[in-house]
N, C-alpha and C positions, 0 to 999 in steps of 0.2 A: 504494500500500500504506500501510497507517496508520503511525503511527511506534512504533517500538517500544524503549520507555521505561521505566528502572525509578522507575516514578511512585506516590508514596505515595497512599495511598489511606485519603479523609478518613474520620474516626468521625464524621459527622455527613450521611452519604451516605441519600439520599431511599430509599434501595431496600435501607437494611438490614433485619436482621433480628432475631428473641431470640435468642440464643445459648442452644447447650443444652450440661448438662454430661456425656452421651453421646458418646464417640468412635467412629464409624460404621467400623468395619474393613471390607478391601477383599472380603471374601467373603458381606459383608450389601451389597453395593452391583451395579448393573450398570453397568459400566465402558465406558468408548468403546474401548478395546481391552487388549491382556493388558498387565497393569502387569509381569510378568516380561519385557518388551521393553525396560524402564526401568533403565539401568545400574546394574550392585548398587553398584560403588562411590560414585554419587551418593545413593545410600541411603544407605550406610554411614556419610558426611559430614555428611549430615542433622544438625540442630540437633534435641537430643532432644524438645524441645516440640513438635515438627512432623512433617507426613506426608506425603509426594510421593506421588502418585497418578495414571492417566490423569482426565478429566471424568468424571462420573458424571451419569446420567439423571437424578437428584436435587438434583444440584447449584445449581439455580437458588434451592431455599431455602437455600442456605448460602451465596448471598450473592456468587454467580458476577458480576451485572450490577454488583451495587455495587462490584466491582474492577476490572471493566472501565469503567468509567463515569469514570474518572481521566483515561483515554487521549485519548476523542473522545466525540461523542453516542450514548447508548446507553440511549435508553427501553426503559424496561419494559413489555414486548410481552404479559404476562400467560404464566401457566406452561404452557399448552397451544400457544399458538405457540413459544414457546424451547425445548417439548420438540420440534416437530415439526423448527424448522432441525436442531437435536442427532442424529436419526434422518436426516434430508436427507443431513449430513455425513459420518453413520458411512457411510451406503450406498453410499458412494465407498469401496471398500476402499482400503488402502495408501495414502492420500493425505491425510489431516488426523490429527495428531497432537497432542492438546489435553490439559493436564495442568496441575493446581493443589496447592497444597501448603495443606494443613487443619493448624488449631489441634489439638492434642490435648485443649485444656483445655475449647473452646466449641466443635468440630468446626462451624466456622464457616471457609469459605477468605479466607486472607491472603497468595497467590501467585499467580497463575495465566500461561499462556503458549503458545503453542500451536507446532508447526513441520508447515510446508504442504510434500509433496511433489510436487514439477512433473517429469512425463515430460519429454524430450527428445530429439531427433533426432539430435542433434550427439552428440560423445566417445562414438558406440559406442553411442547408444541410451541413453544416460546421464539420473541423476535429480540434481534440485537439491533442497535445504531451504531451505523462504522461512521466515524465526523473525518472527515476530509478536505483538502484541500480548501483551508481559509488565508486570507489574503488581505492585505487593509494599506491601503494606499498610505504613506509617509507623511504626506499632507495635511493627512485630515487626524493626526497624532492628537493625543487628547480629548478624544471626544467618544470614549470606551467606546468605539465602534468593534473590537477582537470580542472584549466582553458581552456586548449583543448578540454577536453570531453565535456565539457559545452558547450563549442563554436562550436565543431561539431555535438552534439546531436539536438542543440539547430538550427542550418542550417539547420540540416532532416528535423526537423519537420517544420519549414518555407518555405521548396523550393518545388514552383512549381512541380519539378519533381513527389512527392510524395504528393498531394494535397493541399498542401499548411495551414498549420495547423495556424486557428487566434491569437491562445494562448499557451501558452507550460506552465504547471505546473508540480511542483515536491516538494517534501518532504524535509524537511533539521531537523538537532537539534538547538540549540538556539545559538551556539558558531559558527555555520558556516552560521549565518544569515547575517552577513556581506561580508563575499566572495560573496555568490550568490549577494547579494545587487550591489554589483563592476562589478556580471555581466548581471546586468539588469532587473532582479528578485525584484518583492517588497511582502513584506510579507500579506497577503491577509485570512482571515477570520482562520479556524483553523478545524484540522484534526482529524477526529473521528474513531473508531477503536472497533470492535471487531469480535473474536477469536472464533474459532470453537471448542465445546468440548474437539475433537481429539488432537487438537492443543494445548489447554491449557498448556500440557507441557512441551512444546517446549522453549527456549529461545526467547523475543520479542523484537523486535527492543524500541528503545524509542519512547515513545510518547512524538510528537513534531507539534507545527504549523506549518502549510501550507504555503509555498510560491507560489506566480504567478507570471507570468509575466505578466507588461503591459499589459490591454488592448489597 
């Protein structure tokens, strides 16, 4: 699994974009799933310059790749393949949960993060939340924008609505083992990794132990 990092994310990134001064509200947009799934009180917390949201089919002009592009390798597939993985993923019901937080001022995204639900056989038929691949623009520092996504990734995978996941684990490096620790994550056995020929080379995220949460 990639690591998952709250990794700034450069103004000089090859895949931005012009900002506009248009704030895209959520009922002009088509959504990866119902943003009312998304905990009100991490709305309510919100830094008011900013907007939490699920992904939206549109989101690769605002600048999706160039926040992911911090993490690992992440070329630009051109907007007709990045819509079609987008449509791949949604057609998994219940099971990918992908959400970014847009500027209010250049409705350009400065957050994004996704949480993966895994069926299971064990506890009863039970789900787990894998938290992935989060990301927080450098810019917009100070404005717990890391702590949001966590806080809202971390509801998905918890709430009823979406089956109710026992456990939520995710990946971190060793400098950001304390953030997660402030949000309720404890560090739990260690992450093992490998690479597909093709792969080899490619740039790899760090190898880093594994965080969980409580059971």
């Amino acid at each position: 699994m990639p690591t998952t990092t709250i990794t700034p994310v450069s103004s000089s990134s090859s895949m931005s974009f012009s900002s506009s001064s248009s704030f895209t509200p959520n009922n002009k947009l088509d959504l990866f799933f119902s943003p009312d799934l998304i905990p009100a009180q991490v709305i309510a917390e919100l830094h008011p310059s900013v907007h939490l949201r699920p992904l939206s089919s549109t989101d690769y002009h605002r600048g999706h790749l160039s926040v992911l592009s911090v993490l690992t390798h992440a070329p630009d597939p051109g907007y007709s393949a990045w819509l079609k993985q987008y449509e791949a993923m949604r057609s998994s019901p219940n099971t990918y949960y992908p959400i970014v937080i847009i500027s209010k001022e250049t409705d350009r995204i400065v957050g994004a993060g996704t949480v993966i639900v895994e069926r299971k056989f064990l506890r009863g038929l039970g789900r787990v939340g894998h938290i992935e691949d989060i990301a927080v623009d450098k810019r917009e520092q100070g404005k717990k924008l890391g702590l949001r996504i966590i806080q809202a990734l971390t509801g998905l995978s918890e709430s009823r609505d979406i089956g109710g996941c026992y456990k939520t684990i995710l990946d971190c490096s060793d400098e950001n083992i304390p953030f997660y620790e402030k949000c309720g994550f404890e560090k739990k056995e260690n992450e093992m990794a490998k690479y597909a020929p093709e792969a080899a080379a490619l740039p790899k995220p760090k190898t880093t132990p594994k965080v969980k949460a409580k059971l």
